[in-house]
ZAFI-615760 format. One line per 4 residues: number of its first residue (from 1); for each residue x, y, z of N, C-alpha, C. Coordinates in steps of 0.02 Angstrom, whole numbers. Each point is the difference from the previous one (the first is absolute). Example, Ala and Ser with C-alpha at 12.3 -4.5 7.8 and 13.67 -1.06 7.14 Angstrom:
! ZAFI-615760
1> 660,-284,390,-45,59,0,45,60,0 ~ -18,53,-36,42,59,3,-39,55,37
This chain:
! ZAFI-615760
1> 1120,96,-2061,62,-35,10,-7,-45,61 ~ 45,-67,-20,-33,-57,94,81,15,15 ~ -22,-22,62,33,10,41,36,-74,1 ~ 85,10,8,28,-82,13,-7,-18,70
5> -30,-73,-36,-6,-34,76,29,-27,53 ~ 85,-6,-54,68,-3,59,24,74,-7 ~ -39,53,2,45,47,45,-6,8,61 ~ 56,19,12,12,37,105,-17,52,10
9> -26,48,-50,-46,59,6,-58,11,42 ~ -16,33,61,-58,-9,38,-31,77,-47 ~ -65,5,-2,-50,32,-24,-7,15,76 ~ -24,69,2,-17,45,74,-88,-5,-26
13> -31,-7,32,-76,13,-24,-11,27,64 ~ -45,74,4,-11,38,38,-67,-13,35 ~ -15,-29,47,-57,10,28,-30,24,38 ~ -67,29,6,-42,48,51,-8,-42,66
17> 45,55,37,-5,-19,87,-80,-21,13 ~ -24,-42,3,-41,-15,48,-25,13,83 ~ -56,33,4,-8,23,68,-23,-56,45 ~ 29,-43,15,-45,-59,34,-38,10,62
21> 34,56,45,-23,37,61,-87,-6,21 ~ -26,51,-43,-60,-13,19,-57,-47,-15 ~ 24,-57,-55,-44,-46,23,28,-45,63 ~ 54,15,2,4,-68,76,-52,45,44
25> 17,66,14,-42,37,67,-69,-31,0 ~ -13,27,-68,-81,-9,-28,1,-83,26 ~ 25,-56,-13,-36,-42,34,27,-24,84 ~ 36,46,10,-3,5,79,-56,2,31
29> -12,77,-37,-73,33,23,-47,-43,17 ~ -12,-32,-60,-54,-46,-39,-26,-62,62 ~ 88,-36,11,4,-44,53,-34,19,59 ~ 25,64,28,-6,21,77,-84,24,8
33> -18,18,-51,-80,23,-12,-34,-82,19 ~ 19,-51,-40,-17,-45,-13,-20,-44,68 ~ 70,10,43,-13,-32,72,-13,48,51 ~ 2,49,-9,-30,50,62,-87,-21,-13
37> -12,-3,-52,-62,-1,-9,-21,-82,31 ~ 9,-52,-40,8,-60,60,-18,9,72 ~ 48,28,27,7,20,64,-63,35,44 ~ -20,61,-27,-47,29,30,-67,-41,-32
41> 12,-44,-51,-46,-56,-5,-34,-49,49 ~ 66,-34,5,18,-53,58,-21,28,72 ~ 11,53,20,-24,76,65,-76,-2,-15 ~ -4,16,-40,-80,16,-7,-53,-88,14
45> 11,-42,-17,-10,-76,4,8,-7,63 ~ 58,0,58,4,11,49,-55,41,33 ~ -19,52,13,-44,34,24,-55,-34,1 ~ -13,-16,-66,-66,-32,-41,-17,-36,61
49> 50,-68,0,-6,-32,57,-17,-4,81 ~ 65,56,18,-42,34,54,-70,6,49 ~ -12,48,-93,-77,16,35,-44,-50,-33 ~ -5,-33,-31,-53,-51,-17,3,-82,30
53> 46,10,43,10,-91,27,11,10,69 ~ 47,59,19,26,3,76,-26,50,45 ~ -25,56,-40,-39,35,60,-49,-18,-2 ~ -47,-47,-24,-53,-28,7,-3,-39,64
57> 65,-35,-5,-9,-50,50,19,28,83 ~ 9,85,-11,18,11,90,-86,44,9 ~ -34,-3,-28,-58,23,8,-62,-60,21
């Protein structure tokens, strides 16, 4: 049977709650992994420097 298309009848259609929660976390995570790591990147490059350009030169 169709359904009329001028009726004022709303149809309820039931849908499954969606957990959206843990993928936002999950790419929180993802993010903060992403630039911590950068970071002690960028730290480590630094050092690099350090010792291969500047303590050379007080010796």
């Amino acid at each position: 049977m169709m359904k009329d298309p001028h009726s004022s009848e709303v149809e309820h259609v039931n849908v499954d709650e969606q957990d959206t929660k843990p993928i936002y976390e999950n790419r929180v995570k993802a993010a903060n992994a992403v630039k911590y790591t950068a970071y002690v990147m960028l730290f480590l490059g630094f050092l690099y420097f350090l010792v291969a350009f500047i303590l050379p030169m007080f010796e």
